[in-house]
N, C-alpha and C positions, 0 to 999 in steps of 0.2 A: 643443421643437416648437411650444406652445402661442406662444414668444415670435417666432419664425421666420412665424408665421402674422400673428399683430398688426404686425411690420415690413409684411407683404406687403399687408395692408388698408390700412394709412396708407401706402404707396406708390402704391395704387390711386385712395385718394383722392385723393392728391396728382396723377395725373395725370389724372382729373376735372375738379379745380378748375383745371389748366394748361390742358384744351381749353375750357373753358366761358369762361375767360380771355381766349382767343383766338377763339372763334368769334363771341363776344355783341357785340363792338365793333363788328364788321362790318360791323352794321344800320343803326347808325348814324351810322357814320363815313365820309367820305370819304377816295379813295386814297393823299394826300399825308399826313393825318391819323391814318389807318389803319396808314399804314407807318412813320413816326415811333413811332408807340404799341409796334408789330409791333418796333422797333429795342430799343426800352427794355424790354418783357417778354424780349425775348430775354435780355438783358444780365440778367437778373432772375433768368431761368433757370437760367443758368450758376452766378450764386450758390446758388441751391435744389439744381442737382446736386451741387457742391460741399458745402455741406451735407450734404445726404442721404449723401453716400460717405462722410462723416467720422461720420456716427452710423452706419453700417452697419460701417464700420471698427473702432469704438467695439464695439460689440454684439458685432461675430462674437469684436475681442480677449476679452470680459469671458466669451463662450462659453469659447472656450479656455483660459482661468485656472480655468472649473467642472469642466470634463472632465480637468483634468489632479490637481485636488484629488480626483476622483471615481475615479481611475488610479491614484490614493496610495493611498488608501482600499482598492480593491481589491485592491491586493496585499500589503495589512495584513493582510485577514480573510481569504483565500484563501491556497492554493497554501502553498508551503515557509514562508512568516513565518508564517502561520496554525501551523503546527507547531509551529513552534520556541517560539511564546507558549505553546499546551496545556501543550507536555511540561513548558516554564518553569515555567508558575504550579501548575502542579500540583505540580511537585520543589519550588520554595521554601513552597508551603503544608502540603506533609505534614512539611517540616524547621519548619514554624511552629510547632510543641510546641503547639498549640491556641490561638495567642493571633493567627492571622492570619498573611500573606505574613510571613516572615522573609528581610528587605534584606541583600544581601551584595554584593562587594565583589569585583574580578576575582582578587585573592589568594584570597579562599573557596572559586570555582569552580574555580581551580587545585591548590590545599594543599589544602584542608581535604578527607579522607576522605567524612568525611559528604557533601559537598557534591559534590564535584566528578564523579562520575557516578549515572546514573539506576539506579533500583530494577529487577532481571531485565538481560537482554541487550536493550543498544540499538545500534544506529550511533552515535547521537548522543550528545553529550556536551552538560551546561548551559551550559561554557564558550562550545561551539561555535555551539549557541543564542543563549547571550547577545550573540557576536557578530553573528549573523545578524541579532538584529532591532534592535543598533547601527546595522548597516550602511544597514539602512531607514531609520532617522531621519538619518540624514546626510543620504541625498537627499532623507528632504524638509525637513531644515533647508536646504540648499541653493537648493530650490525655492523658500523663502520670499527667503533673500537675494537670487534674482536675482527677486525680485517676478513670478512666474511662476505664481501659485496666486491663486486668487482668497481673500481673506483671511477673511475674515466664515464661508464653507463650511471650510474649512482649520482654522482656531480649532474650530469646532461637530464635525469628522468624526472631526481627527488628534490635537489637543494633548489631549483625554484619555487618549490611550493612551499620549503622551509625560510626560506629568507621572507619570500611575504606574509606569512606568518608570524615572523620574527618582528614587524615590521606593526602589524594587525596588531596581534595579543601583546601588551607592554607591557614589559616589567617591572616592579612599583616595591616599595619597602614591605609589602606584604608578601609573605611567599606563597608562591605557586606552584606545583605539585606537577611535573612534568615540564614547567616553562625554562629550567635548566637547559634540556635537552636543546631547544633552541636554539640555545648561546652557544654551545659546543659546535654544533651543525655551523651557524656563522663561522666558527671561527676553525673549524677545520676548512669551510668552503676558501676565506680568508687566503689562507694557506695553500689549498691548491690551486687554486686561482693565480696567485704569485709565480709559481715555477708553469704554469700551465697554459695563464692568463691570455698570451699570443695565437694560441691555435685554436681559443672556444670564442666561434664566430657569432656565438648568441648571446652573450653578455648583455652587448649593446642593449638589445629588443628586451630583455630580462627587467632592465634597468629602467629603458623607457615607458614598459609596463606599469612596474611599480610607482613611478614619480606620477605615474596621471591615474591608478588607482589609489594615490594618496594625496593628490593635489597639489604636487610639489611642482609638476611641468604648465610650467605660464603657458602654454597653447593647445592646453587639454580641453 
């Protein structure tokens, strides 16, 4: 909102400074003079509106890469993925024998006894879960490839939840249907992280999360 209001002030101005432009010569200029002058602002103009539609073009794109990172986001922590993560991290942290998430592998969710359905009567299954919030990260690995996310919000909202993910669901000579997506997301994060790395003050905390949701931090 607040950026939609600042477009519309420096618009205003802008057409202040275009009539003041045009009226102040007036005074002093004669008609033949006047109207030469009047031919060249014109021509002046058309570049300014030109302009102007290319930063308004610009802004409302860079709108739409926020709202659609803020669309991921939403139906991460809401609605049916919201679930499917609870019941997850909650099944692989009571099979963590007290040392944190214990990582398994789509054979685990499958074979393994212990593993592969919830504690009491459920609908669901962890397999079923783990597909489900696969299927999330596709789209939005996807969104990043067709560059359709605004990146900087995308990095800061999503790729935490995909790296510990990445980290959770392991990948095993058996293929997994959606566990690709992962890797990509790692390793595009990888990458922006490197040129980026110095100004994302949350890393640290990201990091220290996950080593003591995986037993890795001796003072967890």
């Amino acid at each position: 909102m607040n950026r939609r209001l600042d477009r519309r002030t420096y618009v205003y101005l802008l057409l202040a400074v275009i009539l003041i432009t045009l009226i102040a010569p007036a005074t002093f200029l004669n008609s033949s003079h006047y109207s030469a002058y009047a031919s060249g602002l014109q021509a002046t103009g058309v570049l300014i509106a030109l302009v102007l539609a290319m930063i308004t073009l610009d802004a409302d794109r860079h709108d739409k890469k926020v709202d659609r990172v803020l669309a991921l986001h939403q139906e991460l922590v809401t609605g049916e993925i919201e679930g499917c993560r609870i019941r997850l991290i909650d099944h692989l942290r009571k099979r963590g024998g007290g040392r944190g998430i214990l990582a398994v592998t789509r054979a685990d969710l499958v074979k393994d006894p212990r593993l592969s359905s919830y504690d009491g009567k459920s609908e669901y299954t962890p397999f079923h879960d783990a597909n489900t919030i696969l299927r999330f990260f596709e789209r939005a690995n996807a969104a990043v490839k067709a560059r359709t996310v605004n990146e900087p919000l995308f990095h800061e909202l999503i790729i935490r939840h995909a790296l510990w993910w990445n980290m959770a669901l392991r990948s095993s000579s058996t293929p997994w249907v959606g566990r690709f997506a992962l890797d990509e997301l790692t390793s595009w994060a990888a990458i922006y992280e490197k040129v980026h790395g110095v100004k994302l003050e949350y890393l640290s905390s990201w990091r220290d999360n996950r080593d003591r949701d995986f037993g890795l931090d001796p003072e967890a």
